[in-house]
N, C-alpha and C positions, 0 to 999 in steps of 0.2 A: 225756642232753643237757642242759647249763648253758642256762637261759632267762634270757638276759644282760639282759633288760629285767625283768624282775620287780620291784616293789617301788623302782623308781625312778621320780621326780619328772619331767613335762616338764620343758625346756631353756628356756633364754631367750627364743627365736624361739616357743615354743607347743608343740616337736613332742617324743615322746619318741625315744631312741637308735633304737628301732626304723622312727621314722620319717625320722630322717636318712640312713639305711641306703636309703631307700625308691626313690633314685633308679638305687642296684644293684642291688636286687630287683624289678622287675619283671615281672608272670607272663610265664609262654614258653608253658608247653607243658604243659596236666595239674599246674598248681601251681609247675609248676620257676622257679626265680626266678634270675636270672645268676649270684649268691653258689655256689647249691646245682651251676650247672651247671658253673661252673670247677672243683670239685671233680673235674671227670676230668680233672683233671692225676693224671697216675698212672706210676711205671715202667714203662717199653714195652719190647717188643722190640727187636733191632737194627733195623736196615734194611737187613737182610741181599738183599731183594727188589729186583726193579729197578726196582720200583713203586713212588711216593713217598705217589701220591694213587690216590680212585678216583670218577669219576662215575656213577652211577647212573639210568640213567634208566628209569622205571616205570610204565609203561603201564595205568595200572586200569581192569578191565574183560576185559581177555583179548581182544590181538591175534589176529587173522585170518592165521596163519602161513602157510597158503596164497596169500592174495590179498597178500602183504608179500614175505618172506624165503625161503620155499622152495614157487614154485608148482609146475604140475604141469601145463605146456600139450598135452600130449596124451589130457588127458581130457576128457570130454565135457563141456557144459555145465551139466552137475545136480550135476558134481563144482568144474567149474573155476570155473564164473560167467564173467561177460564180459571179464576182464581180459586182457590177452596178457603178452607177457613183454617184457625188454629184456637185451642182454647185457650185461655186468660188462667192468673193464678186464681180469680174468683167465680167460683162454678156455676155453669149459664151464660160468658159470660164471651162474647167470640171475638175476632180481629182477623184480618187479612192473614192470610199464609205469607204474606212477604213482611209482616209484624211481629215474627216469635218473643225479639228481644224487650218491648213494649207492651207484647201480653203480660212477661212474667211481671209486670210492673203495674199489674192492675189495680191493685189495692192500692197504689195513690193517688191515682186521678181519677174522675168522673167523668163520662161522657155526656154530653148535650146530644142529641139525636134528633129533634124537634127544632133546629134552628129554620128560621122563612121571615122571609121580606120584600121575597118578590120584583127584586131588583136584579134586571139581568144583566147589565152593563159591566165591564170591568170596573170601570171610575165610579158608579152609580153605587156598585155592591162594596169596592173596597172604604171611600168616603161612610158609609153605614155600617160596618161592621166595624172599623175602628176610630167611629164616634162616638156609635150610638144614638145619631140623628139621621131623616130622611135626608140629604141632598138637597139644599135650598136654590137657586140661584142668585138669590137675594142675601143670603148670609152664609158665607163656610163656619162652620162650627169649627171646634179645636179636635184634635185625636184624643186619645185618653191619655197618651202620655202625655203632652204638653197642658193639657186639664191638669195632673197629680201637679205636675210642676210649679204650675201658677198657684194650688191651692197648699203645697206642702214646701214648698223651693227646695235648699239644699241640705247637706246631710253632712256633705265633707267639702274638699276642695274639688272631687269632680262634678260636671254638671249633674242634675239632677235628670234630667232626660238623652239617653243615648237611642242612637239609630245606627244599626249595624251591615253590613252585606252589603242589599244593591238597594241603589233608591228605589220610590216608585214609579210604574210607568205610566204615572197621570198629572195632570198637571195639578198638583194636591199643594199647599201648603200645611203641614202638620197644623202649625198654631192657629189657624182659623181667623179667626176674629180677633183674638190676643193678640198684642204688640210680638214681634217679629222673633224678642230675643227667648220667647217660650217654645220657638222651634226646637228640635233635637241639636246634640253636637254630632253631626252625620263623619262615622267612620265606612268610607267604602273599601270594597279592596276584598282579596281570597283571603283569610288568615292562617290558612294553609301551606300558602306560598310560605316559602323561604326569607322571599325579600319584604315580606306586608310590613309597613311602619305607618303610623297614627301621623297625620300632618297634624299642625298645631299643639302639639306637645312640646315638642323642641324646636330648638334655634333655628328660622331661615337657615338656609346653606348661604355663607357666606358672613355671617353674625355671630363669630366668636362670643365667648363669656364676658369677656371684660369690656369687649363694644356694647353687650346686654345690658350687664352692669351700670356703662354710662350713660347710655339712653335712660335708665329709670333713674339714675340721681338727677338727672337734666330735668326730664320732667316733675321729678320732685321739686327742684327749685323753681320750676315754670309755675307749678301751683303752687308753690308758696307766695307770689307773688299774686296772685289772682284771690288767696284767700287772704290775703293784708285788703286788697280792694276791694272787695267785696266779696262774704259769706251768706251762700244760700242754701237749701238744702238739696236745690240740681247742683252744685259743685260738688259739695258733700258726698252725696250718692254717684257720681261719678267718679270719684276718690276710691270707694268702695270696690265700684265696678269696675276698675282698673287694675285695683290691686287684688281682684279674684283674677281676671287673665293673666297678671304677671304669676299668681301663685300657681296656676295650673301650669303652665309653662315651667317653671322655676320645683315644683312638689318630685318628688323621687315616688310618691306614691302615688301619683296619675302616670308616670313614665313603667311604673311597675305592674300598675292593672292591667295596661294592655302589653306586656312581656309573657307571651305563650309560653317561652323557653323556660320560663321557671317552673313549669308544670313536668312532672315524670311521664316518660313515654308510653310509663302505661296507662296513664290518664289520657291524654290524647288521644291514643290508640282505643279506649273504651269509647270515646267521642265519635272516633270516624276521620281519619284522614281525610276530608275533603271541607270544602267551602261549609256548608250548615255546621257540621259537627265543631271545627274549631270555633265558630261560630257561637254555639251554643255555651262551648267552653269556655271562651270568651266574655260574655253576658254574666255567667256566674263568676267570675272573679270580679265583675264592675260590680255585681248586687251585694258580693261579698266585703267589696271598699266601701258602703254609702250611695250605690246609684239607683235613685229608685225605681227608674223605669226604662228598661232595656226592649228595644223591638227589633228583633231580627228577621229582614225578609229577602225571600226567598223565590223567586219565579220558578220556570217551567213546569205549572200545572196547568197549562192551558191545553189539556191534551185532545183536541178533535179529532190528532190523525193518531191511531196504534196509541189508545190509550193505555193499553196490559202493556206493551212491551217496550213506554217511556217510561210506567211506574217500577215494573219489575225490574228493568236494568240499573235505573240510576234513583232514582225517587225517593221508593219504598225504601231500599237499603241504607240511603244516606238518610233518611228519615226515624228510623229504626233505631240506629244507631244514635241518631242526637236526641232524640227523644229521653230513651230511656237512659245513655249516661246522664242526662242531664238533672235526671228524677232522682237516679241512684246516688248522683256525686251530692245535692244538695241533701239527700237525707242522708248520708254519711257523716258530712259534717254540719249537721245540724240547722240546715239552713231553712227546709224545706216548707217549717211551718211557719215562717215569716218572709218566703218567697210564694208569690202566686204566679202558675204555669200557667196563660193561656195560649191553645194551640188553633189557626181557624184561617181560612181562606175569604174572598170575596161571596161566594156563593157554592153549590156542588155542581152537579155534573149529571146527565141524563138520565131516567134513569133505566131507557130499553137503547144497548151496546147501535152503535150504526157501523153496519157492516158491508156498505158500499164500499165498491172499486175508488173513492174517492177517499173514504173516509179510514176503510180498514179498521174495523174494530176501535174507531173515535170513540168519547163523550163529551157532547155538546154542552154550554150552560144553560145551569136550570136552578134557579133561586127559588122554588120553592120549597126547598128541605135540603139542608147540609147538618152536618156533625161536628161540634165545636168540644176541646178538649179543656179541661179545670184540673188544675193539682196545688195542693200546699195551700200555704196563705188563709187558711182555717176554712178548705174545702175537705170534703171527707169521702175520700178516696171510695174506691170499690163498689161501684154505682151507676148506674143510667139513669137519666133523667128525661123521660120523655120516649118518642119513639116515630121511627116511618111508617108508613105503610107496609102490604104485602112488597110492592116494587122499588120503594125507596123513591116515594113519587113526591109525598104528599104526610104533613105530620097527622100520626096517628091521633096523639093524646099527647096534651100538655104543651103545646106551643111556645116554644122560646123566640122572641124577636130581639134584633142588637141592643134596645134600650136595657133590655130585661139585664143580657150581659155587663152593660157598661154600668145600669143601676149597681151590680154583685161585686164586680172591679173595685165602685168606689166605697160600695159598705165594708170590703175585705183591709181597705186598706185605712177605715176608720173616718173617710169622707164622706159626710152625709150628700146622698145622690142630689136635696133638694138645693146645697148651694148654690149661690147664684154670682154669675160674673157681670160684669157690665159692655156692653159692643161700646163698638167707637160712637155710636150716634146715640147713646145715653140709653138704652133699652138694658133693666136687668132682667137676665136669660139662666135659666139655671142649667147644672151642668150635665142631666138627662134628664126628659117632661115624658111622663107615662110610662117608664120604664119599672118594675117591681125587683126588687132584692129575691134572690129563689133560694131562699131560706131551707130548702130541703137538703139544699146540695153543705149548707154548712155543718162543721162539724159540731 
């Protein structure tokens, strides 16, 4: 690697090259800096898929697949807990009483019912459901987004991989084994709030336009003089990758994707005023600009203690509500069949209620069987795939495992599952081994 500031003198203004640079480097994510994360610009696939984009939404903690997505109203109370059911607009076909909004939106999405892998860890279960690899200690795999990114790059000027809400709470690198800059561009924050604003879109505080300005004609002449001395194609593509962070910074249409305020109130309002719902809302305007892979997550499903009465207060509702605006607003405008919805936590939740003084009506985890949600993206709504047992202990018929999903992920979005990356120590690794495409579920 050329350390293009070595041995050179500060500039007029005080600062050296490095620091004129400073206002496209900005940390992101684990060191990454905008420079390093445009670097996933990369040769993609076709887009052979009918999927353009995909949302993610990620539940940390491990949903209550029971009291959610696939209950079980003919068991007793030590299985079912108090919740009842509600029918779906597709007959047969049931959801939580705290999901009305999301029943009438059956006919878009599929349920997975049959998801197991037996991992009962937080870090164990969430590492495996959005890779679609066992947990190595020897090698982290990449997520699925920072996979599409490497294998498809960018679309527009915003990054190809966003990460929304709250980080995670494991010591995860998204990009795995990829070079660093196939991480997400990580926005935290409520977008709810009043005051939420995207770092690294706009100027440091304190960095006027025309200081902007001059720092990038400075560095313009700094490389002009490194390309009279020598031209490589690391100078080159550093060129590139500079002048992707100045245009993100500098694009009115990266400063506009994340402006919630341009949205009618009744749109937000159909969202959910809180944290997921703007959230949600949020994610469809990035997928709406060119971003291909949005992952929003989400904690507080780790319910042991009063698991009924953290879902029915705050949960379920604000669940309900992101969900289905988010179904309805992409088929509205037309989005929905070149966005693919998946909805899915680390693992589920037990499935006989614990009703100790300690625990008061907990569920503990249980990675033997969870409920994973598919919409759009040339999935064909109105469907179950698979099923639990009588208790929701154990997959009845038809087993789904993460590969299976990340295999569907990458065939929807027209990336053959069998591509293959290369790790840092020369081994090519493709980018899910045993996972099958679940052809049933496409439309």
């Amino acid at each position: 690697m050329i350390d293009l500031t070595r041995g050179y003198t500060r500039e007029c203004d005080g600062v050296t090259r490095r620091e004129f640079i400073k206002v496209g480097s900005l940390p992101l994510l684990g060191g990454l800096t905008l420079p390093q994360l445009f670097r996933a610009e990369s040769a993609g696939a076709a887009e052979s898929g009918k999927a353009k984009s995909v949302i993610l939404l990620n539940m940390i903690g491990g949903p209550s697949h029971q009291d959610i997505f696939d209950p079980k109203p003919e068991n007793t109370q030590e299985y079912k807990g108090p919740f009842s059911v509600v029918p779906t607009n597709v007959p047969g076909i049931y959801l939580s009483e705290h999901m009305p909004l999301t029943a009438r939106c059956m006919d878009k999405f599929a349920l997975l019912r049959s998801v197991t892998h037996g991992r009962g860890d937080h870090e164990g279960g969430n590492r495996y459901m959005l890779s679609g690899w066992k947990p190595n200690p020897v090698l982290e795999y990449p997520n699925l987004g920072s996979a599409v990114a490497k294998a498809q790059g960018f679309r527009t000027a915003l990054p190809p991989y966003i990460h929304l809400l709250e980080t995670l709470h494991f010591d995860q690198t998204p990009a795995g084994y990829l070079p660093s800059e196939f991480n997400p561009f990580s926005v935290a924050g409520d977008p709810n709030n009043a005051g939420f604003s995207v770092q690294d879109i706009n100027l440091p505080q304190g960095i006027a336009g025309d200081r902007y300005t001059r720092r990038k004609s400075l560095l313009g002449r700094v490389d002009d003089l490194f390309r009279s001395a020598e031209s490589t194609d690391q100078l080159r593509s550093m060129d590139k990758f500079y002048q992707r962070a100045y245009g993100l910074i500098s694009s009115a249409e990266a400063k506009a994707a994340f402006d919630l305020k341009k949205e009618s109130d009744p749109v937000r309002d159909r969202y959910g005023r809180n944290m997921l719902g703007q959230g949600a809302l949020l994610a469809r305007r990035l997928v709406e600009r060119g971003v291909r892979f949005v992952t929003i997550s989400r904690g507080g499903w780790d319910t042991h203690h009063r698991n009924f009465e953290a879902l029915s207060r705050d949960r379920l509702p604000e669940l309900d509500r992101a969900v289905s605006g988010l179904l309805e607003d992409l088929a509205t405008k037309g989005l929905l069949d070149e966005t693919l919805v998946v909805w899915m936590g680390e693992f589920g939740r037990t499935p006989k209620v614990d009703y100790s003084s300690q625990w008061q009506g907990g569920r503990h985890h249980w990675p033997h069987v969870q409920t994973v949600m598919l919409a759009g993206g040339g999935i064909r709504g109105g469907q179950v795939y698979g099923s639990s047992d009588a208790q929701a202990a154990y997959p009845k018929d038809n087993p789904v495992k993460p590969e299976d999903i990340a295999a569907t992920v990458f065939h929807c979005l027209g990336i053959d599952p069998d591509t293959e990356f290369i790790t840092p120590l020369g081994r090519p690794t493709k980018l899910t081994e045993g996972g099958e495409v679940l052809r049933k579920l496409l439309a």
